[in-house]
Backbone as JSON Lines, residues from 0, in Angstrom:
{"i":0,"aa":"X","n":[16.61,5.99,-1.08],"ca":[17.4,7.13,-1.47],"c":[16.47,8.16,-2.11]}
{"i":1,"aa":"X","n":[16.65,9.29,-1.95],"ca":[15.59,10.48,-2.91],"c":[15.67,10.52,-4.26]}
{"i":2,"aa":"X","n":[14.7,10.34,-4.82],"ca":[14.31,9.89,-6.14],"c":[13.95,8.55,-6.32]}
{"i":3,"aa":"X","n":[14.34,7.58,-5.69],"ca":[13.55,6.1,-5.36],"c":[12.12,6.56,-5.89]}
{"i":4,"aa":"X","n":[11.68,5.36,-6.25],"ca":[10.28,5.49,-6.56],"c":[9.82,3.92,-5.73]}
{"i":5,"aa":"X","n":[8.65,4.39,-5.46],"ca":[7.92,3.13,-4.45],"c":[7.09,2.83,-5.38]}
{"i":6,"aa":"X","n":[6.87,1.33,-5.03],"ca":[6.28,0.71,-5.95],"c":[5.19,-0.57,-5.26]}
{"i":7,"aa":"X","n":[4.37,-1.01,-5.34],"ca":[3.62,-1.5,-4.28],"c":[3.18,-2.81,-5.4]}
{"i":8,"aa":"X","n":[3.17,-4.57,-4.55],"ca":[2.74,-5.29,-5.82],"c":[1.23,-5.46,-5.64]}
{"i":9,"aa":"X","n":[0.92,-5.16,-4.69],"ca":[-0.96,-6.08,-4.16],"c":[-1.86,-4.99,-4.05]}
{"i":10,"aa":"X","n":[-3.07,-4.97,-4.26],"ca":[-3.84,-4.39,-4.14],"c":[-4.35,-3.92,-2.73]}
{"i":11,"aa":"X","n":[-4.32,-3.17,-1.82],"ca":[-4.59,-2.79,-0.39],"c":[-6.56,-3.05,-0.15]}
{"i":12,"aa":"X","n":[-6.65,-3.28,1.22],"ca":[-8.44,-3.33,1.35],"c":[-8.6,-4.73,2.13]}
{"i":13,"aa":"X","n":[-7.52,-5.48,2.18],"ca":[-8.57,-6.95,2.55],"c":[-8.91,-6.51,4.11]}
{"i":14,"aa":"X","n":[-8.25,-6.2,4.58],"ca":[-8.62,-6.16,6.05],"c":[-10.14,-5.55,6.15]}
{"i":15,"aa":"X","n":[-10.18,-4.28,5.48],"ca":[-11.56,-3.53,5.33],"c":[-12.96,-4.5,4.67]}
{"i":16,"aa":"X","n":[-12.15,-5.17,3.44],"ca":[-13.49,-5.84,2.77],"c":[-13.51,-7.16,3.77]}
{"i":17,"aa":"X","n":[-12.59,-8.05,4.25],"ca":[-12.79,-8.88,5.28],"c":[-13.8,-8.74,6.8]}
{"i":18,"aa":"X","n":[-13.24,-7.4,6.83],"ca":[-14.98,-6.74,8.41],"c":[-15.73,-6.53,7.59]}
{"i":19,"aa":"X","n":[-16.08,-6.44,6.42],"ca":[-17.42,-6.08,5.54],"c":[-18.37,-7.77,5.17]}
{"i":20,"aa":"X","n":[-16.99,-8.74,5.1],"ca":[-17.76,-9.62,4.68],"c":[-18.03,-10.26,6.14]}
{"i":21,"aa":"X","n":[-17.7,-10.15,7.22],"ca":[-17.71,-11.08,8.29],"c":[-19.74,-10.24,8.51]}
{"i":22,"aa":"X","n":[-19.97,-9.25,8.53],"ca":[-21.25,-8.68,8.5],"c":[-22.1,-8.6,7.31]}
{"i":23,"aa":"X","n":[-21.69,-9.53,6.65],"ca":[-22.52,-9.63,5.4],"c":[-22.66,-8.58,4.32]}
{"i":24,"aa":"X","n":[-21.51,-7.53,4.02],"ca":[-21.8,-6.48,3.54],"c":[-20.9,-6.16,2.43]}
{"i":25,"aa":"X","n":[-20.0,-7.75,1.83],"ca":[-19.05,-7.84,1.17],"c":[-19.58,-8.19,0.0]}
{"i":26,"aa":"X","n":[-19.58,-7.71,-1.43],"ca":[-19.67,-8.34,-2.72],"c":[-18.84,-9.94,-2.77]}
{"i":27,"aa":"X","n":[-19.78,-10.58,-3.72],"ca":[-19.42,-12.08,-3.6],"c":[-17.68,-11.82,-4.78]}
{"i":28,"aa":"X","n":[-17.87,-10.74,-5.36],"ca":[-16.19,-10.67,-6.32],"c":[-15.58,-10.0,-5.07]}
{"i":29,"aa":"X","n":[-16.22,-9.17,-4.02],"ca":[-14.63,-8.25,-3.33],"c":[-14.25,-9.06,-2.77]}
{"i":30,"aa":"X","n":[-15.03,-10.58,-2.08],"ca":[-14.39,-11.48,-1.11],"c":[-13.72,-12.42,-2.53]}
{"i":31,"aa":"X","n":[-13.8,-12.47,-3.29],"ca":[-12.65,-13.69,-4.32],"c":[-11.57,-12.88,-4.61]}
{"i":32,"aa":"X","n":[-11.89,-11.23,-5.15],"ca":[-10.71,-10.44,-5.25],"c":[-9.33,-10.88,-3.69]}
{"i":33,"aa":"X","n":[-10.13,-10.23,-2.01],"ca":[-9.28,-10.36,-1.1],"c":[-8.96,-11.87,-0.96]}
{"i":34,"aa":"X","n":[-9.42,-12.77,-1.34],"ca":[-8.54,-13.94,-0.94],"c":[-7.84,-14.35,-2.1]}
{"i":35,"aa":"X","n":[-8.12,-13.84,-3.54],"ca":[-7.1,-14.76,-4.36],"c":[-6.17,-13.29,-4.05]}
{"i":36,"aa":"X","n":[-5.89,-12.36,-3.46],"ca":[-4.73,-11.66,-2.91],"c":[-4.06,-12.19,-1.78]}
{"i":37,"aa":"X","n":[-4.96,-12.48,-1.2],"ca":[-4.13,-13.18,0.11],"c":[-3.52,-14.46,0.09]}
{"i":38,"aa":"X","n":[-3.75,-15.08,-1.12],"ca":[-3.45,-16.28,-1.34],"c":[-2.36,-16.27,-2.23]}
{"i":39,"aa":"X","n":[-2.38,-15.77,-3.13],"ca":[-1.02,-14.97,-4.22],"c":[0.42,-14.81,-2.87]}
{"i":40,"aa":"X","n":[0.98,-15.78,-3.47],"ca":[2.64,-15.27,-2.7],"c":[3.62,-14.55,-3.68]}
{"i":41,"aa":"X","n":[4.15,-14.11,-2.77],"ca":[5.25,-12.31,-2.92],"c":[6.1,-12.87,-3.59]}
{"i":42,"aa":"X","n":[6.49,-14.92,-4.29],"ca":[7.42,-15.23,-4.61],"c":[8.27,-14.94,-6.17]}
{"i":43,"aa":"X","n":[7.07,-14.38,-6.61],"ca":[7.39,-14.25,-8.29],"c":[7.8,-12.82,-8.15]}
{"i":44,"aa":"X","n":[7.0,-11.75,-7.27],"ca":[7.11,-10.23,-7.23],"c":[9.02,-10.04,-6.69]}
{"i":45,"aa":"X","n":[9.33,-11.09,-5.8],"ca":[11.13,-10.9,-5.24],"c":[11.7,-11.78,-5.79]}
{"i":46,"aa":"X","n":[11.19,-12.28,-6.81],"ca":[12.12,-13.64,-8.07],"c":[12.15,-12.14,-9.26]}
{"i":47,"aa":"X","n":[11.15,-11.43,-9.59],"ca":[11.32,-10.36,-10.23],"c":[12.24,-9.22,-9.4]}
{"i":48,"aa":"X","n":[12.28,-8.66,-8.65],"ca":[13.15,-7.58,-7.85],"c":[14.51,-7.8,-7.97]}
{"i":49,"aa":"X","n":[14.97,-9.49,-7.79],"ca":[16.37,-9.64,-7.85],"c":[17.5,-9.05,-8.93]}
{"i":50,"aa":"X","n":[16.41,-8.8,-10.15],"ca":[16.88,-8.23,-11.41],"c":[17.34,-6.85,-11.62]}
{"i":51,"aa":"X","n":[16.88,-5.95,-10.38],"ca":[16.99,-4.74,-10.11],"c":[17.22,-4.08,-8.99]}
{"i":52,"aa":"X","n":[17.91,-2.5,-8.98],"ca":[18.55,-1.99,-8.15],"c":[17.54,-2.0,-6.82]}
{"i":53,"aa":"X","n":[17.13,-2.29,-5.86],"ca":[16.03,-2.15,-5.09],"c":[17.08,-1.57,-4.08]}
{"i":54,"aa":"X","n":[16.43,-0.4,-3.39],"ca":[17.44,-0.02,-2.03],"c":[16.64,0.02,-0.6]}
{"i":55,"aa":"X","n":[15.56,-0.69,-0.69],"ca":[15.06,-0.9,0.47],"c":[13.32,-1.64,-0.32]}
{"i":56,"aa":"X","n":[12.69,-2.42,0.93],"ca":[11.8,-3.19,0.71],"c":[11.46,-4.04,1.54]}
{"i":57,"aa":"X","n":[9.96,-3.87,1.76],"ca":[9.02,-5.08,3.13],"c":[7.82,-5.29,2.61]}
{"i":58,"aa":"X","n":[7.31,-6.13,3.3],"ca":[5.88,-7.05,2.69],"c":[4.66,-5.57,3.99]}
{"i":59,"aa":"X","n":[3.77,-5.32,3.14],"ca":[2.67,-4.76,3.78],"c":[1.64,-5.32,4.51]}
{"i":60,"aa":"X","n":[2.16,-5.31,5.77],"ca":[0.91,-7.03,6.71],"c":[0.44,-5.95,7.56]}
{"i":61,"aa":"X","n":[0.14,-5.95,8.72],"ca":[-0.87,-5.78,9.7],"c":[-0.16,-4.19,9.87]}
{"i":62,"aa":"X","n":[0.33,-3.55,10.05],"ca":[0.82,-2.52,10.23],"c":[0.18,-1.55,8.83]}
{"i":63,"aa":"X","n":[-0.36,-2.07,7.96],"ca":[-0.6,-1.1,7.04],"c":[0.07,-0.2,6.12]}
{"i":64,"aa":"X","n":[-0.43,-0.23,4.59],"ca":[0.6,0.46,4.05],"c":[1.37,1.72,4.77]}
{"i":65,"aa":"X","n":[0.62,2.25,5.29],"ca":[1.64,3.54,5.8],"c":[2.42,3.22,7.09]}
{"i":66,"aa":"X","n":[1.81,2.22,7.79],"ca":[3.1,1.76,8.99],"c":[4.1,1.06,8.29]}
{"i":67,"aa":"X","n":[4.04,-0.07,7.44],"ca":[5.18,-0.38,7.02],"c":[6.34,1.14,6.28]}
{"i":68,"aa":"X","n":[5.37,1.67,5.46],"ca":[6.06,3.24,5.19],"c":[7.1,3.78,5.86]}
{"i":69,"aa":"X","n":[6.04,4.11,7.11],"ca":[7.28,4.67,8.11],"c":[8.04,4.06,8.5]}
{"i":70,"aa":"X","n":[8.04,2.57,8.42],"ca":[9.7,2.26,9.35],"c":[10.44,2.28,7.82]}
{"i":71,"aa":"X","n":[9.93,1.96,6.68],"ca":[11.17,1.88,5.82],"c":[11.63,3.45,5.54]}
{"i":72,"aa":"X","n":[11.22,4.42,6.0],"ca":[11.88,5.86,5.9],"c":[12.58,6.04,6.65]}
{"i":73,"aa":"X","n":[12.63,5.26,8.15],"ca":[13.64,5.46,8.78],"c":[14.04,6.29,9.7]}
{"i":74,"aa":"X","n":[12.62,7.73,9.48],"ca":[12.66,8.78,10.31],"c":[13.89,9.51,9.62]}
{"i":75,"aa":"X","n":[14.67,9.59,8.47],"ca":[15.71,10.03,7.83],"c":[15.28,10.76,6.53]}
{"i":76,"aa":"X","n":[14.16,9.79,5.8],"ca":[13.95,10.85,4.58],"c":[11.97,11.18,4.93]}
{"i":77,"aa":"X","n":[11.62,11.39,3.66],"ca":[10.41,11.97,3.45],"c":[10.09,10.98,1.77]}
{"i":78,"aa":"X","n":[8.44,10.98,1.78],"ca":[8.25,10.57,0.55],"c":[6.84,11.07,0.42]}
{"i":79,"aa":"X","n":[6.08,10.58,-1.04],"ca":[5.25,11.43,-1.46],"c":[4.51,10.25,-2.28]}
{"i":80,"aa":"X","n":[3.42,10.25,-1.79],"ca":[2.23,9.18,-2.35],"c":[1.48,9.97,-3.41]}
{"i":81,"aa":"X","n":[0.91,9.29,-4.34],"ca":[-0.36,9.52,-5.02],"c":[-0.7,8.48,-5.06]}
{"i":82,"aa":"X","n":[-2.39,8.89,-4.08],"ca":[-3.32,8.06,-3.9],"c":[-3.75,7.44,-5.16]}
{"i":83,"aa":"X","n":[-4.1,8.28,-6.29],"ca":[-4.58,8.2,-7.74],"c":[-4.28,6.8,-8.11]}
{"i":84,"aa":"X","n":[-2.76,6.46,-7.88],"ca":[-2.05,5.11,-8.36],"c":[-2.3,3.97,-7.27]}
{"i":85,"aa":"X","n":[-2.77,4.05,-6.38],"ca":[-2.73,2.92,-5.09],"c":[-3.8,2.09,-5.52]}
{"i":86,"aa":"X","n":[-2.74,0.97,-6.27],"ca":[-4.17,0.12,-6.36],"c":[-5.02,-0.83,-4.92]}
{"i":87,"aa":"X","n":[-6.64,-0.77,-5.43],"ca":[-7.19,-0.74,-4.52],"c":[-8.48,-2.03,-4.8]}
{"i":88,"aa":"X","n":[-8.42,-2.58,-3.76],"ca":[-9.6,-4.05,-3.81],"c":[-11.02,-3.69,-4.68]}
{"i":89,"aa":"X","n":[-12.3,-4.17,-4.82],"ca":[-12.92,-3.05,-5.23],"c":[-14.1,-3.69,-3.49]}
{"i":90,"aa":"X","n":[-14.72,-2.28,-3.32],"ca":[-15.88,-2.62,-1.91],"c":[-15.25,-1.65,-1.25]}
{"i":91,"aa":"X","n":[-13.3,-1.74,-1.0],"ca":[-13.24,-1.54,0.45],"c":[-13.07,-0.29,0.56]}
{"i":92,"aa":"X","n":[-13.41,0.84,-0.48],"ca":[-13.44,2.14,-0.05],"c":[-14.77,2.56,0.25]}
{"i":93,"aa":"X","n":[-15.98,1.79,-0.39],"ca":[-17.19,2.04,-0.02],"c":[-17.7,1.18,1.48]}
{"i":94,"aa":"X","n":[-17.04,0.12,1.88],"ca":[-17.32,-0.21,2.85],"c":[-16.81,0.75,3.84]}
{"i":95,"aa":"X","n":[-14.88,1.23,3.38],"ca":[-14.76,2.53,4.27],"c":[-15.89,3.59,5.12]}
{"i":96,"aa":"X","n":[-16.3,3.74,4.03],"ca":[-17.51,4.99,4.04],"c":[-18.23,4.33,4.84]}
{"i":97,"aa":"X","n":[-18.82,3.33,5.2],"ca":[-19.72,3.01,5.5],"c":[-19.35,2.09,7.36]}
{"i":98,"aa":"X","n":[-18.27,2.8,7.31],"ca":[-17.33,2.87,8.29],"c":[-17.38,1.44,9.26]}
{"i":99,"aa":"X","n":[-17.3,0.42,7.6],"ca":[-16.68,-1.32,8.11],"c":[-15.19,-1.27,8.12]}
{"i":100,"aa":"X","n":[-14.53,-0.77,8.92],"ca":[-13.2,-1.12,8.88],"c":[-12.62,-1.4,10.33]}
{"i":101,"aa":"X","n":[-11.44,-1.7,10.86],"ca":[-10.7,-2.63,11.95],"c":[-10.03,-1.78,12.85]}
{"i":102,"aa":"X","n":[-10.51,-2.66,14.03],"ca":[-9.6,-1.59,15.03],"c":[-8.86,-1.6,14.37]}
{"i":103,"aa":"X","n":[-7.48,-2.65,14.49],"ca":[-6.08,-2.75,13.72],"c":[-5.76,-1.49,13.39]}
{"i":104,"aa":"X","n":[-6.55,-1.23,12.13],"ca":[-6.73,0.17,11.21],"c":[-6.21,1.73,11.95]}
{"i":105,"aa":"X","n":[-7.17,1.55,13.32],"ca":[-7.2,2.71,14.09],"c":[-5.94,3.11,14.78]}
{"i":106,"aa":"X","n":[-5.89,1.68,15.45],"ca":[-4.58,1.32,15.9],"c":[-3.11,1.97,15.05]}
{"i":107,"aa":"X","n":[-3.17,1.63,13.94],"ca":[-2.22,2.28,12.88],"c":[-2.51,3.55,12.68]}
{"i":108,"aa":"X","n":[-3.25,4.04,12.34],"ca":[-3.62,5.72,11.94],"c":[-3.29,6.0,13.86]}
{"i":109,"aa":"X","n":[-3.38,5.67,14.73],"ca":[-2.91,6.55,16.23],"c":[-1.23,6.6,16.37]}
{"i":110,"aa":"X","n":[-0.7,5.23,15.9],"ca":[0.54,4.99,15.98],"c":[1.12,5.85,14.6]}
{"i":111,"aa":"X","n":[0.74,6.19,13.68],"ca":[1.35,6.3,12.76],"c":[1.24,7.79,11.85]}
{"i":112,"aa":"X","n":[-0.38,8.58,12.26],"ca":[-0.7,9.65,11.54],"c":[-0.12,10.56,11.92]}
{"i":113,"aa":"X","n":[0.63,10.92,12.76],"ca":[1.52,12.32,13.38],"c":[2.38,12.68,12.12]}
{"i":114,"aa":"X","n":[2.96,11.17,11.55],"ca":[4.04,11.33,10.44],"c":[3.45,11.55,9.21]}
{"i":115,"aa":"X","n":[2.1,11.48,9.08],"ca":[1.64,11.59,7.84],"c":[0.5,12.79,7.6]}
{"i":116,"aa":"X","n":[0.66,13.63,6.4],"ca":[0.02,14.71,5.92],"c":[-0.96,14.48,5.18]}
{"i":117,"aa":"X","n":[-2.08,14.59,5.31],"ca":[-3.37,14.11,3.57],"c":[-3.65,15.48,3.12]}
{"i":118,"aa":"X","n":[-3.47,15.34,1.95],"ca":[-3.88,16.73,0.86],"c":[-5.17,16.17,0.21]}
{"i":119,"aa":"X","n":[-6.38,16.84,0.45],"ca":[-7.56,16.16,-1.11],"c":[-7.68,14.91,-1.19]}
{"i":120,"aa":"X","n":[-7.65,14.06,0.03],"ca":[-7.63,12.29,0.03],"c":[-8.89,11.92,0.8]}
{"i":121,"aa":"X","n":[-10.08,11.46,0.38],"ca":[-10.93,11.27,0.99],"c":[-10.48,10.37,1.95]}
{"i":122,"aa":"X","n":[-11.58,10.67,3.6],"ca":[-11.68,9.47,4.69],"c":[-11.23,7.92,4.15]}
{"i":123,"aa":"X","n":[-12.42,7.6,3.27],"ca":[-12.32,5.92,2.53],"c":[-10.9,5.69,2.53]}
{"i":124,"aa":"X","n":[-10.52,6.26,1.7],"ca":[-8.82,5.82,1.28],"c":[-8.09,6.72,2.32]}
{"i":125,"aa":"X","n":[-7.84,7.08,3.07],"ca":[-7.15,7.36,4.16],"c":[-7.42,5.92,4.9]}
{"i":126,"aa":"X","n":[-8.47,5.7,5.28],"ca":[-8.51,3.92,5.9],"c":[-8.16,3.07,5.19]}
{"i":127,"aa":"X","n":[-8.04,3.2,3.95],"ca":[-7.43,2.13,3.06],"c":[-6.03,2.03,3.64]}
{"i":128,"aa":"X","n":[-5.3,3.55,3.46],"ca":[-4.01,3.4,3.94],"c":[-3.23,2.72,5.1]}
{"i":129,"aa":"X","n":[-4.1,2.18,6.18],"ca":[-3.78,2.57,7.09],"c":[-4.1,1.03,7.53]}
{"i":130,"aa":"X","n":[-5.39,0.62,6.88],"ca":[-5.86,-0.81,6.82],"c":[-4.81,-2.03,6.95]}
{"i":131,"aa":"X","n":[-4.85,-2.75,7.73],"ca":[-3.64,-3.83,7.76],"c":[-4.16,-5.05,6.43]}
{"i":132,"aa":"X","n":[-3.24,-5.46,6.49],"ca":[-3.11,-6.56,5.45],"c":[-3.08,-7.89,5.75]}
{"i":133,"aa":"X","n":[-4.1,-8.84,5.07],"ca":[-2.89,-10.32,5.91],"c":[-2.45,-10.55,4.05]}
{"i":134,"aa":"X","n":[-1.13,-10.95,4.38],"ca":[-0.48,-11.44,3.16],"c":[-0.19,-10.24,2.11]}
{"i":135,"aa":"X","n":[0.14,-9.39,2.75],"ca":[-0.34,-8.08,1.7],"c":[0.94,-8.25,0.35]}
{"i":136,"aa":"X","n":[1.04,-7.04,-0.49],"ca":[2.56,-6.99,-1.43],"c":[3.43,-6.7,-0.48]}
{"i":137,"aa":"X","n":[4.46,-6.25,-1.55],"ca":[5.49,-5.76,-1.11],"c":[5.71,-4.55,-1.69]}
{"i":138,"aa":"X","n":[6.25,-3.87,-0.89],"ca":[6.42,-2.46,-1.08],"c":[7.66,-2.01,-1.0]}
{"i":139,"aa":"X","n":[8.53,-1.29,-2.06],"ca":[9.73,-1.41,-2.52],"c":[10.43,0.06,-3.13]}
{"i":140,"aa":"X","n":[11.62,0.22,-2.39],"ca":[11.9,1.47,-3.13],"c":[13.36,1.05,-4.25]}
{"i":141,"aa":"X","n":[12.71,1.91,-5.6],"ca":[13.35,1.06,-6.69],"c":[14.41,2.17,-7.43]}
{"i":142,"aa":"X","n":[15.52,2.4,-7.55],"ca":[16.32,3.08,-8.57],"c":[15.11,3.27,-9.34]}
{"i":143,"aa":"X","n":[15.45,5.02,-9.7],"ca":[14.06,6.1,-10.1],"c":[14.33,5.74,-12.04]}
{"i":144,"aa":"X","n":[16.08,5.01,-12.32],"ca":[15.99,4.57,-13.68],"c":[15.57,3.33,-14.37]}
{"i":145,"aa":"X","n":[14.86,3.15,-13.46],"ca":[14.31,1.1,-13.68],"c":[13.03,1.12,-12.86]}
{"i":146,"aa":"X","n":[12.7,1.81,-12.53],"ca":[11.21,1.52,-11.56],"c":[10.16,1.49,-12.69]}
{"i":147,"aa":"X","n":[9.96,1.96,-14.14],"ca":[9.18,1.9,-14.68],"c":[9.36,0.63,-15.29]}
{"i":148,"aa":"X","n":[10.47,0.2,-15.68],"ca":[10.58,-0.97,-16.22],"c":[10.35,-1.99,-15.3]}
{"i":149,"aa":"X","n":[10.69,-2.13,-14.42],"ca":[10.12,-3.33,-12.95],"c":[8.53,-3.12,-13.14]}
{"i":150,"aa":"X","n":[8.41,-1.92,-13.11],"ca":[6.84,-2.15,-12.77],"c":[6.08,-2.74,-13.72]}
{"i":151,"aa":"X","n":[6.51,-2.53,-15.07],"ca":[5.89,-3.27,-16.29],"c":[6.02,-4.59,-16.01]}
{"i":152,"aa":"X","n":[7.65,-5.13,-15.83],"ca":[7.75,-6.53,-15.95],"c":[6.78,-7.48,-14.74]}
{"i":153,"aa":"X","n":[5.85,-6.32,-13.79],"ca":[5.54,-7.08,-12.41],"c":[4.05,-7.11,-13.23]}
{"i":154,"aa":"X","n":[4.04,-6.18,-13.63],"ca":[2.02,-6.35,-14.72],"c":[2.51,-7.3,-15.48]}
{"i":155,"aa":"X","n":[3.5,-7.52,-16.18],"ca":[3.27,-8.49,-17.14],"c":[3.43,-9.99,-16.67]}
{"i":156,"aa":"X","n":[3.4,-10.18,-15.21],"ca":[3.83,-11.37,-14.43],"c":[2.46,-11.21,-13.73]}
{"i":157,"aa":"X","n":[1.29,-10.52,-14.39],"ca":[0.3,-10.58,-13.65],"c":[-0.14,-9.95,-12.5]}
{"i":158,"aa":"X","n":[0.78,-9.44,-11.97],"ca":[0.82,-8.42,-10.58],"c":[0.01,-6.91,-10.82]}
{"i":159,"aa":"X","n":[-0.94,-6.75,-9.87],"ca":[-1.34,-5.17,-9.66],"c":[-0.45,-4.01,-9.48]}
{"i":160,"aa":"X","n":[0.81,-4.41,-10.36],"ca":[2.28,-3.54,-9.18],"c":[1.92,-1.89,-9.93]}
{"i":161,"aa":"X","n":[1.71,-1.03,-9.23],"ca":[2.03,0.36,-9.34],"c":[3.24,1.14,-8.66]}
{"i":162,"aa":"X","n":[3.45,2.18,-9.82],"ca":[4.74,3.41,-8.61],"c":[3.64,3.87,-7.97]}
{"i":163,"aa":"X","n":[3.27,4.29,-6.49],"ca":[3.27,4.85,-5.86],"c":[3.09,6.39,-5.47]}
{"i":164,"aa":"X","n":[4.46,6.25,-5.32],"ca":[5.04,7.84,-5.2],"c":[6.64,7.67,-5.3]}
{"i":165,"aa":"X","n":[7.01,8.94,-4.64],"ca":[8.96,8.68,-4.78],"c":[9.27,9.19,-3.17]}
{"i":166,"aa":"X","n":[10.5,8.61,-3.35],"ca":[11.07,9.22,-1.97],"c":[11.84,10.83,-1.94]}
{"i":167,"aa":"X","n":[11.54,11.56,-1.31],"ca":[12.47,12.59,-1.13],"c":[13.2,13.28,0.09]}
{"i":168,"aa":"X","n":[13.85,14.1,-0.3],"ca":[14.59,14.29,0.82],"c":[13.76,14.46,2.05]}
{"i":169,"aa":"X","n":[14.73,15.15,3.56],"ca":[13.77,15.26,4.39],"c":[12.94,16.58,4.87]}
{"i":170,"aa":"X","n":[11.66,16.44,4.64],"ca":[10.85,17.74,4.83],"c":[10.3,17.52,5.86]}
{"i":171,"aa":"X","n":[9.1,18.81,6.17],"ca":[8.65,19.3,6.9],"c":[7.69,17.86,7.78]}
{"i":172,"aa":"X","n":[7.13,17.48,6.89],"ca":[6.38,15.68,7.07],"c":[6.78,14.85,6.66]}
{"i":173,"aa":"X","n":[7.12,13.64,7.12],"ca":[7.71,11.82,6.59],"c":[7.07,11.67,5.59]}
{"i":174,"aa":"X","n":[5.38,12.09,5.67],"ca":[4.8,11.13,4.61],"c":[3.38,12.07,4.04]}
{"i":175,"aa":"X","n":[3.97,12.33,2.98],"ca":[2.84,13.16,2.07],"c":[1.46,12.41,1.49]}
{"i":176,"aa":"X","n":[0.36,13.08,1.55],"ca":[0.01,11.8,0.67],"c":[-1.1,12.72,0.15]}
{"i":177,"aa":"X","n":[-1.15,12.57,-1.0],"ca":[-2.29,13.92,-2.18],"c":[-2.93,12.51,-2.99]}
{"i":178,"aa":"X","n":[-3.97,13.85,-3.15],"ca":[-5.1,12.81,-4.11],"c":[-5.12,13.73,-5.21]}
């Protein structure tokens, strides 16, 4: 609904730091960071959600944060990222750069960038976005009067959970995304 606020629980990148480490080019913490993420289940993050208004919500896997994005908009509304808040693995924006990242990736940014606008968002994290996930969070649009409080209770359960951005009505582009 507009004013929803999105809220994301996992940190985005394994796919990116995963082609970095298969070529040897992965920090020995970015590969423990992506697998104790991939290994972390979504079960405590939707044992927490049940407590609150949630009006839509999917797990971020191979489609990438912004493909899962677009199907939960529906082609009906519009929403608005800040990159600033997307938490992020640490490597896989510099491996970005260094342009270790997945077909998959490409695959998603062909299927998916028509719907999406970048304002001031470097390349790196544009592939972050776009980067598939195995096991990724979940990504959740939360009543705009409890999303801050969910999001605390998901840090204090240990979770990387950030807002995002919010949803809004429908504009000119599905999917905004400013740095």
């Amino acid at each position: 609904r507009p004013g929803d606020k999105l809220i994301l629980t996992k940190k985005l990148g394994v796919g990116i730091v995963c082609t970095a480490n298969r070529v040897k080019e992965a920090s020995d913490a970015a590969m423990e960071q992506a697998v104790a993420s991939m290994t972390m289940l979504n079960k405590s993050a939707s044992h927490i959600c049940h407590s609150y208004e949630i009006h839509a919500c999917t797990d971020v896997t191979g489609f990438g944060f912004l493909g899962h994005l677009h199907e939960m908009m529906g082609r009906g509304l519009s929403c608005e990222i800040d990159v600033n808040h997307i938490p992020v693995l640490p490597g896989a924006r510099e491996s970005a750069d260094a342009f270790l990242y997945t077909a998959a990736g490409q695959r998603n940014r062909n299927h998916v960038g028509a719907a999406v606008q970048f304002e001031n968002v470097p390349f790196s994290m544009e592939e972050v976005l776009f980067d598939p996930q195995t096991s990724g969070g979940l990504l959740m649009a939360a009543a705009p009067d409890e999303a801050e409080k969910l999001e605390q209770e998901l840090q204090n359960a240990g979770l990387p959970a950030r807002i995002v951005g919010t949803i809004t009505e429908p504009g000119e582009v599905e999917i905004f995304v400013r740095g």
